[in-house]
NUFI-889283 format. One line per 4 residues: their letters; for each residue x, y, z of C-alpha. Coordinates in steps of 0.2 Angstrom, whole numbers. Example, Ala and Ser with C-alpha at 12.3 -4.5 7.8 and 13.67 -1.06 7.14 Angstrom:
2
AS) 62 -22 39  68 -5 36
This chain:
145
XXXX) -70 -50 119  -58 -36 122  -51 -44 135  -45 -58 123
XXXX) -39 -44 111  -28 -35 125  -22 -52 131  -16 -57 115
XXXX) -10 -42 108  -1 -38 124  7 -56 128  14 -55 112
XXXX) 23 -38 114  29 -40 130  34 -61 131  49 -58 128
XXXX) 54 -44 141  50 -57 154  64 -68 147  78 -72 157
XXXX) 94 -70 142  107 -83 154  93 -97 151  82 -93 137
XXXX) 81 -83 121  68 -74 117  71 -82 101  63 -100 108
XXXX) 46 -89 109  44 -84 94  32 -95 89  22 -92 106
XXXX) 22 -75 103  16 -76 85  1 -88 91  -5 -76 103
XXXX) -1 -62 92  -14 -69 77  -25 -73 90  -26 -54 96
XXXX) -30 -49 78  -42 -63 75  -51 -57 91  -50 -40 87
XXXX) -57 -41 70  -71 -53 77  -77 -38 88  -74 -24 73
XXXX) -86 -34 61  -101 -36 75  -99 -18 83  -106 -13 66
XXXX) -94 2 67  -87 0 49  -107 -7 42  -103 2 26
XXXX) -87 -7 22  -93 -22 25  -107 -17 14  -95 -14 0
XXXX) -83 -32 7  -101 -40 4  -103 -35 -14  -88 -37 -20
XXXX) -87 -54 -14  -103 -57 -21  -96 -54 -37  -81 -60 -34
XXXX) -75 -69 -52  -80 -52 -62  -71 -41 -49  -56 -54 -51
XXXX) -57 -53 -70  -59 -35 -69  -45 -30 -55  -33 -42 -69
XXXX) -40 -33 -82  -34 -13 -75  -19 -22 -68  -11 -27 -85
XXXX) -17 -13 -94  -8 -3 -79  8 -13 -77  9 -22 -95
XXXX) 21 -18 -110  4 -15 -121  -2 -5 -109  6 10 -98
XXXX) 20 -3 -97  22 2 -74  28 -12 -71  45 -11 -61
XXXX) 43 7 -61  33 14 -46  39 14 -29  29 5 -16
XXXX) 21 21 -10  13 25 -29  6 6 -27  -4 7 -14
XXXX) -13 24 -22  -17 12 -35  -22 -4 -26  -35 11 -17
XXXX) -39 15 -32  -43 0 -41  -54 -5 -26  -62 10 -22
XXXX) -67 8 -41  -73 -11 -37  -81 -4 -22  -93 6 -32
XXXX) -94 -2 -48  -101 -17 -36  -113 -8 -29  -120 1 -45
XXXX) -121 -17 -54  -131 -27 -37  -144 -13 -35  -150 -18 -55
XXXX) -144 -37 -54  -142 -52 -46  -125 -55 -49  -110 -51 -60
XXXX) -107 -53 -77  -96 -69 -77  -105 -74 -60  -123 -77 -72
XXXX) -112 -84 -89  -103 -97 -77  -120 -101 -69  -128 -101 -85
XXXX) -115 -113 -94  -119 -125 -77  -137 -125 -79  -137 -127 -98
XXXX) -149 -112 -99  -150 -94 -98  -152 -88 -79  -161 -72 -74
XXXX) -150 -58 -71  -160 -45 -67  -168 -39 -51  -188 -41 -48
X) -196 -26 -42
C-alpha cells in the first residue's frame, strides 16, 4: 500500500526531470503525471481510512453523511444568513483566509450537532419527513433502548 502511495506520489514530482527539453516537453506529461499523481492520493487515503488513525473523524464523516440533507439544509441555512444581504451581508467581503475559519466553523458545528441528534434518533429531521412523505406514513424517529 505504501508502496503504491510513494510510487505515485513520487513519479508524479519527478517525471518531468527525467525529460529530455531537445525532444520532449514536459508539457506532453502532464496528463501522466496527474494520473499517477491522483493515484498517490487515492492510495494514500485508502490506507489513512483503514489504519484507523483518524477513527474519530470518520466517526464524525459517518454522521454527517448519515444526515446528509438536514446538514445540507442546515450548512445553507448559516451560509445565507452569513453571507446574505438580510443577513450579516459577508458576502464579497472576507478574504480567503477568514473563510476557511468559517467553513471549520460551520463543520465543526455539523460535526457535533450530528452527533448529539444520532445518539437520541435514527436520522435527521428532513431525513424522516422525506422518508415519511415516501412511505405515506409517519416513520419512527427515535432510538430503542
Amino acid at each position: 500500500g505504501w508502496l503504491l502511495v510513494n510510487k505515485g506520489i513520487i513519479a508524479s514530482l519527478d517525471i518531468t526531470t527525467y525529460v529530455d527539453s531537445y525532444r520532449m516537453t514536459p508539457e506532453v506529461l502532464y496528463d501522466v503525471k496527474r494520473v499517477t499523481l491522483s493515484v498517490g492520493h487515492a492510495c494514500l487515503a485508502m490506507l489513512v481510512f483503514r489504519s484507523q488513525l483518524f477513527s474519530w473523524l470518520m466517526k464524525g464523516l459517518a454522521n454527517i453523511g448519515q444526515m446528509a440533507f438536514t446538514n445540507y439544509l442546515v450548512q445553507s441555512i448559516i451560509c445565507t444568513l452569513i453571507f446574505h444581504g438580510y443577513g450579516l451581508g459577508y458576502y464579497n467581503q472576507l478574504r480567503f483566509h477568514q473563510l476557511y475559519y468559517i467553513v471549520a466553523g460551520v463543520w465543526v458545528f455539523q460535526i457535533i450537532f450530528s452527533a448529539i441528534w444520532l445518539r437520541y434518533f435514527r436520522f435527521g429531521p428532513f431525513e424522516w419527513a422525506w422518508r415519511s412523505l415516501t412511505y405515506g406514513k409517519s416513520q419512527p424517529m427515535r432510538l430503542v433502548n
